[in-house]
C-alpha positions in Angstrom: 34.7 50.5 -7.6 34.8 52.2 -4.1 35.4 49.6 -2.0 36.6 46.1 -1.3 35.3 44.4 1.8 37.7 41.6 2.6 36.8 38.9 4.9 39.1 35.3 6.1 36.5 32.1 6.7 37.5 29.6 8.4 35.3 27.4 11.0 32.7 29.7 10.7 29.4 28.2 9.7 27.5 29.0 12.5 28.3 33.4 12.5 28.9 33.6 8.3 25.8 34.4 7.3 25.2 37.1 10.1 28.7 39.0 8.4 27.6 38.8 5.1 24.3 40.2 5.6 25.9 42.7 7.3 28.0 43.9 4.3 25.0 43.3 1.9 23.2 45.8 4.1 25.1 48.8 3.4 24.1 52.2 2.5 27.4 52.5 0.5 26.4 50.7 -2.8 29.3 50.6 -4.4 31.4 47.5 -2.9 32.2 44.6 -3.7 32.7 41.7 -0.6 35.6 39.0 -1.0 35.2 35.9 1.1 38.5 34.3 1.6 37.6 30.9 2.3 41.1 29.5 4.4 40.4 25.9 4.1 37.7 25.6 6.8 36.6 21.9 7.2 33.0 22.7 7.8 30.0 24.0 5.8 31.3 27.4 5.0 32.4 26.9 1.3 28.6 26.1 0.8 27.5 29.2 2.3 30.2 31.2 0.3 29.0 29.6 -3.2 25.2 30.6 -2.0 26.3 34.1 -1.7 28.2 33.9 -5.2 25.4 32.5 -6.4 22.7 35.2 -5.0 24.5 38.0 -5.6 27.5 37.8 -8.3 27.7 41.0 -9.2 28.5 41.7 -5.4 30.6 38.9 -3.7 33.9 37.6 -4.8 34.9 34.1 -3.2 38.5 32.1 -3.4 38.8 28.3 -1.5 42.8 28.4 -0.5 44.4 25.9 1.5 44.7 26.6 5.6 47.7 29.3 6.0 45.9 31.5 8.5 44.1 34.6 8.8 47.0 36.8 7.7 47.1 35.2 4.6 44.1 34.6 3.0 43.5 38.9 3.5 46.2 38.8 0.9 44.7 36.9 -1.5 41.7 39.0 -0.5 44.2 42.2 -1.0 45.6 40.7 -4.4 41.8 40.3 -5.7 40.1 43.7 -4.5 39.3 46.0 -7.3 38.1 49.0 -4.7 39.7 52.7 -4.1 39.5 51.4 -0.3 39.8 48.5 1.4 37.9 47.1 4.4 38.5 44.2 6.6 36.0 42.2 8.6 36.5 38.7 10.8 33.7 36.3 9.9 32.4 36.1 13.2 31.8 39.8 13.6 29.3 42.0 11.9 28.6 46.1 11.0 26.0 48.5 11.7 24.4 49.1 8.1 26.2 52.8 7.7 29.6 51.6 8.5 31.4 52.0 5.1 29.5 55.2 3.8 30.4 57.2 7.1 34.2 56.0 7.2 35.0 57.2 3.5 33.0 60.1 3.7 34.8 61.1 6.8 38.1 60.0 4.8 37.1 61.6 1.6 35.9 65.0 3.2 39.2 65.5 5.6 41.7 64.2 2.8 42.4 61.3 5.0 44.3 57.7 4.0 42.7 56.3 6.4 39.4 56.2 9.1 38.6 54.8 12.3 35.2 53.9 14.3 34.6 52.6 17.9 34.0 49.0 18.7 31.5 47.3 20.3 32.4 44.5 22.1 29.7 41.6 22.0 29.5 39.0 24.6 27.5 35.3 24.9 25.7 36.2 27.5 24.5 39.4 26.1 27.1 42.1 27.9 28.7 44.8 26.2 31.8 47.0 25.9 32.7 50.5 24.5 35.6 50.3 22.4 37.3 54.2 21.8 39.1 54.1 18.3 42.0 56.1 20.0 43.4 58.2 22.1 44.6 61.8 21.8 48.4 61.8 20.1 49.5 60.3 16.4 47.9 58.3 14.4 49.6 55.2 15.8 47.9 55.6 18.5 45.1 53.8 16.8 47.0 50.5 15.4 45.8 47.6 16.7 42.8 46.3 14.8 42.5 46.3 10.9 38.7 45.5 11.3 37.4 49.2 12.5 39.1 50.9 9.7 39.1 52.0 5.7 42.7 52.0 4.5 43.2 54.2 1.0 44.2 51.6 -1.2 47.0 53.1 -3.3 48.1 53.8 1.1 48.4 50.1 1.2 50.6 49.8 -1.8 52.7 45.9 -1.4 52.1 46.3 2.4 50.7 42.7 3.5 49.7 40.8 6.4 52.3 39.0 8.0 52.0 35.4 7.4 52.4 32.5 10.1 52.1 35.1 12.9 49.4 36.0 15.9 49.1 39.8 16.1 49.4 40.3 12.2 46.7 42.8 12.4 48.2 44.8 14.8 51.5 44.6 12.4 49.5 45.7 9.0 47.3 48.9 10.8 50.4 49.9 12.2 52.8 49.7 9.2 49.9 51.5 7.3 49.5 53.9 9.9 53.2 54.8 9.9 52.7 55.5 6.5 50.5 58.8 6.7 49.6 60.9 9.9 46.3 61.9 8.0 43.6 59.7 10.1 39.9 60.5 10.0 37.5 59.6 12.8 34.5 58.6 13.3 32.9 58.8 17.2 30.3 56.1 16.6 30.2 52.7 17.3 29.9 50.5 13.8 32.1 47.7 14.2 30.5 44.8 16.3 33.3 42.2 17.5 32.1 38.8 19.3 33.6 37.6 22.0 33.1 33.9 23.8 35.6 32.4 21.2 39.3 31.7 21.0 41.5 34.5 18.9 44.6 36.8 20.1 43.2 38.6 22.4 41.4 35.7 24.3 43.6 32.5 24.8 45.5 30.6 26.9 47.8 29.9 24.6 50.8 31.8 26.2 53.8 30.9 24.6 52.2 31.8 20.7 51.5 35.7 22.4 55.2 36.1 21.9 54.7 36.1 18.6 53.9 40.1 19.4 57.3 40.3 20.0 58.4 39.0 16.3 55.9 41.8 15.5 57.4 44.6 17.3 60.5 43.2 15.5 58.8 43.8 11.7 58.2 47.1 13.0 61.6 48.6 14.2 63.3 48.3 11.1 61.1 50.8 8.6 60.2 52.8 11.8 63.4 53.8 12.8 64.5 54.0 9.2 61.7 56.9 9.1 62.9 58.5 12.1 59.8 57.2 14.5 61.6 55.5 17.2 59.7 57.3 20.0 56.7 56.0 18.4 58.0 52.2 18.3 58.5 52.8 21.7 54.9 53.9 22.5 54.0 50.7 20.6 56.2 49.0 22.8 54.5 50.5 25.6 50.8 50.2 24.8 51.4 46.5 23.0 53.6 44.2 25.0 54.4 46.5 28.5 50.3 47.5 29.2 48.1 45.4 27.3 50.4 42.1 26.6 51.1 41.4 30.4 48.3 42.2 31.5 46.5 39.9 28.9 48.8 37.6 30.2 48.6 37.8 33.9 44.8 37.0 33.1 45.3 33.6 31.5 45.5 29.9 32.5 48.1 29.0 30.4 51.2 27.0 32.3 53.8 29.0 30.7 52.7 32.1 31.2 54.9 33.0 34.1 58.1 32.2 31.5 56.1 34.2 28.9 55.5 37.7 30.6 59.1 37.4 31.9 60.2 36.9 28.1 58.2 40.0 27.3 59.8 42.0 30.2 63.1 41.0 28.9 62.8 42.3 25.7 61.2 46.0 27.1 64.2 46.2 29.3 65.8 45.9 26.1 64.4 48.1 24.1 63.7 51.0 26.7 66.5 50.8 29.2 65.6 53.1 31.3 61.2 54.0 31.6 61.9 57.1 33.6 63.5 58.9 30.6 61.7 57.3 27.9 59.8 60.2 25.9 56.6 57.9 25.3 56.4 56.8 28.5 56.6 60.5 30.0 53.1 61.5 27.2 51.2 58.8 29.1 48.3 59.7 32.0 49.8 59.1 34.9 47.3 56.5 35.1 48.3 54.7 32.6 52.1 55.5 33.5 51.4 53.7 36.9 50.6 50.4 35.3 53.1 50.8 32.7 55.7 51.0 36.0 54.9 48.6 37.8 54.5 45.8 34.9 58.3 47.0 33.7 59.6 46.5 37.0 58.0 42.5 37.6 55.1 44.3 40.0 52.4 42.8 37.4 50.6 40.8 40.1 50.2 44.1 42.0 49.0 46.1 38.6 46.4 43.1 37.6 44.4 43.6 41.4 44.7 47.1 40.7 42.8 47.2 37.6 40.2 44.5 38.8 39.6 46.6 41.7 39.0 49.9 39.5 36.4 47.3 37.3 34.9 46.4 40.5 
């Protein structure tokens, strides 16, 4: 088989069938699509034995008790049969050549894993460009597991963190610390809704420092491999750019306590920005932000970046 499709349900009646249709659509042929049905207490398990039921030689279900996102992709894991592997959230859906142009691109460059661009979908019909990466390692891309093939025998016993927000950052990155030989492709094919709760849109300030219990699973085999400048650029990127400024954005009551918390532990773990290696690679844009969130000027960085979307 040349690849699993792995996908976590859970109170998601309404977008399911949209996913699925998605991943029966593909050009590659040769897949197989396990639903990972994490205790949702609506109609989805109904949908999922439809699906079974329509097309068993094609999709896999399991009904597990409610442990989270994180773990039901590792019963999904545990169960795939494929050379790759493939993750997508139920509320999302792909562009019909998603899976053949990510291993080919893999496959042809001797890659463990490849990348696409994202395409933010909003309720009221607005867009945004999501770039797979920048210009450096392969790090550079961890964040989402959703816009990627991972090589399976890559993957090994690497899981998703259970019990955790930001477990998908923790698995791409892991993964990606694993190989520098990352395939892209420069097309959009992964299609994420917005206009729901999830990690990256919340109020819920306190459980984003659950990134920093994250950043924590990473240090250890990181440094132990002799990457500790990039743990710091995850540092940077993660928690000092796009955590506080996540957070500066939110309505939560705590969040004041929370981006100080976060602060903390940067002055912790880079002492001193100015002679930080990972910090110096950075545009200069991207340096000025990083500055002035490190030094409690996060007010002053959040109008700065609303003006330049203005």
């Amino acid at each position: 088989m040349k690849l699993s499709v792995i996908v976590p349900v859970y109170k998601a009646e309404k977008t399911l069938r949209k996913c699925v249709d998605s991943l029966l659509a593909q050009t590659l042929g040769d897949l197989e699509i396990i639903l990972v049905n994490d205790g949702s207490p609506d109609g989805c398990q109904a949908i999922l034995d439809d699906y079974a039921a329509r097309f068993p030689d094609t999709v896999r279900t399991k009904t597990v008790e409610n442990g989270g996102q994180g773990r039901a992709r590792n019963f999904g894991i545990d169960m795939a049969r494929g050379d790759w592997l493939g993750f997508v959230d139920s509320d999302d859906w792909v562009l019909p050549e998603m899976y053949e142009k990510l291993i080919a691109a893999a496959e042809k460059e001797g890659a463990d894993v490849a990348v696409c661009d994202t395409l933010e979908c909003y309720e009221d019909g607005g867009t945004r460009l999501l770039r797979a990466w920048r210009e450096g390692s392969a790090l550079a891309a961890a964040g989402s597991s959703c816009d990627k093939v991972f090589r399976r025998s890559l993957i090994g016993d690497l899981r998703f963190p259970e019990g955790l927000w930001y477990e998908d950052f923790a698995f791409s990155a892991l993964a990606l610390s694993r190989t520098e030989r990352l395939a892209r492709v420069p097309e959009t094919l992964y299609c994420y809704r917005i206009g729901h709760p999830s990690t990256m849109h919340n109020d819920n300030a306190r459980k984003n420092l659950d990134l920093l219990a994250v950043l924590d699973l990473l240090r250890g085999p990181m440094e132990a491999e002799g990457r500790r400048e990039d743990y710091e650029s995850l540092v940077l990127n993660h928690a000092l750019l796009d955590g506080v400024n996540r957070l500066r954005r939110q309505n939560g009551s705590d969040k004041e306590n929370v981006i100080r918390e976060i602060r903390n532990y940067i002055n912790r773990q880079i002492p001193d920005l100015g002679r930080c290696a990972a910090f110096k690679a950075e545009s200069a844009k991207r340096r000025l932000v990083m500055r002035l969130n490190y030094h409690g000027l996060d007010k002053v960085s959040a109008a700065l970046l609303k003006l330049k979307k203005g």
